[in-house]
N, C-alpha and C positions, 0 to 999 in steps of 0.2 A: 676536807677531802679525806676519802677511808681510804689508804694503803690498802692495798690488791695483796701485799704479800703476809702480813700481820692483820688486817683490818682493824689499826689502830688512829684513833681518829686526829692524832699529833702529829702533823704533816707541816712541811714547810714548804713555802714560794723559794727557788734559788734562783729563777732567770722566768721572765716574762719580754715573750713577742710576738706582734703579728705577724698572721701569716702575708704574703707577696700581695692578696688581692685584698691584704684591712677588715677582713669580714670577720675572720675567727683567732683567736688569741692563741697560743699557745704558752703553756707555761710547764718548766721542767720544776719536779716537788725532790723533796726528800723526807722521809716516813723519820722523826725524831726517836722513834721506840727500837726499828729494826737497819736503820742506814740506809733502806731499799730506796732507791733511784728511779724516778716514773712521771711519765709526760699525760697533761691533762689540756685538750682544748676547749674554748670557751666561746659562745658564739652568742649571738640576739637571738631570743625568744620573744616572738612579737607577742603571741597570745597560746594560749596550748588549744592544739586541734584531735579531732576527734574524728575517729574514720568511720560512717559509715556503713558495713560491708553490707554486700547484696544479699544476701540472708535477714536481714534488719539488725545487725549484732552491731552494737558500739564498742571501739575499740582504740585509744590511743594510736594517736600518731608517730610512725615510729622513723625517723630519718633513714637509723641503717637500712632498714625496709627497702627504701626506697633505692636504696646505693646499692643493696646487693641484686638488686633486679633489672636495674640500670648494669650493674658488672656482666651477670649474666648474658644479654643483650647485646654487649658489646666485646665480649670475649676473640679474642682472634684478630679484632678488628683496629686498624691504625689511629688509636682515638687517643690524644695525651692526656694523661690521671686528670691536670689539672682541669680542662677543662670539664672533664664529668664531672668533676667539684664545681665548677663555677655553673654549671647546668643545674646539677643538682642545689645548690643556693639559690639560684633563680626558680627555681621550683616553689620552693620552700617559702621564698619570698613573698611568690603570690599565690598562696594559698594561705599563707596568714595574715595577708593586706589584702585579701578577700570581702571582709568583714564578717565571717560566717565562724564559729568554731567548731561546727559541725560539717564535714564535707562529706559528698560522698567518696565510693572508691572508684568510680564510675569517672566522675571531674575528675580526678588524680589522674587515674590513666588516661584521659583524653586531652590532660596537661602532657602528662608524661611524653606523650605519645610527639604534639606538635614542636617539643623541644629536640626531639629525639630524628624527625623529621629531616630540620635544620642541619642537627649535627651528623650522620651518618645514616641512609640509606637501608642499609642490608641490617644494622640494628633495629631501626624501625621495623621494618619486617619483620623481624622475630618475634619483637616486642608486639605488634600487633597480633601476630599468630595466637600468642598466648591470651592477654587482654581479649580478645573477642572471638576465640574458642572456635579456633578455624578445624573445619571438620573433615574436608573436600579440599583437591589441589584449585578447583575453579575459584575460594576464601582467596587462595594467595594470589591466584590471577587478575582477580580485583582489584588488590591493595597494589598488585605491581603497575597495573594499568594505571591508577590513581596517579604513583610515581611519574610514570611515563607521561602523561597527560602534563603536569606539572612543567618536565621537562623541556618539552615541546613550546609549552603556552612561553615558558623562560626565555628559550632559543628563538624563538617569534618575537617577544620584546626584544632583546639584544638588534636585533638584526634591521631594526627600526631604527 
């Protein structure tokens, strides 16, 4: 591993663990050349993917990608870190136990989207806003109806 602060490639392991949910390692290094102190996590790479985009452009898949648009989304909103990690891993999961290495960006956000669902409401909404290019307040009327609908059909089970 290259030290960040020398980019010298004599680096040591001092402490290795996983993290709370087993999925990703973390390991604290120490650079042999400058002393410098720096944490590296380590995750399963099922197969490398490839995004994709709507233009025909192929492009690496990029996790933070995903995390920073997910942040975005749910900025403001009462969501704990971990779980957009544990979301974001479930993402990641099946789209590389997919069997495809090529996805589109199109699948991604219509993953993205159903996970998002699930976990908070009014992030969905935004995220959809953006994802399918809402032009008109009637876009968002839709997506809220959608919601509401959902709702409903929920409170009518229960109540069975």
């Amino acid at each position: 591993m290259r030290c960040p602060s020398c980019n010298s490639l004599d680096t040591q392991v001092k402490d290795s663990r996983p993290t709370e949910d087993s999925a990703v390692i973390r390991r604290r290094r120490v650079c042999i050349a400058c002393n410098f102190r720096f944490t590296t996590f380590e995750r399963v790479q099922l197969r490398e993917l490839t995004v994709i985009k709507r233009n025909g452009r192929r492009v690496p898949f990029d996790r933070d990608k995903l995390v920073r648009s997910l942040q975005i989304s749910l900025r403001k909103r009462p969501v704990d870190p971990e779980r957009v990690e544990k979301m974001v891993s479930a993402i990641v999961r099946e789209l590389e136990s997919g069997g495809e290495a090529e996805v589109s960006s199109e699948a991604i956000g219509e993953i993205v989207m159903e996970h998002l669902r699930q976990l908070d409401d009014v992030a969905y909404v935004r995220f959809a806003s953006v994802y399918r290019n809402f032009r008109e307040a009637k876009d968002f009327e839709a997506v809220l109806g959608e919601l509401s609908g959902e709702d409903e059909a929920r409170i009518a089970t229960l109540r069975k």
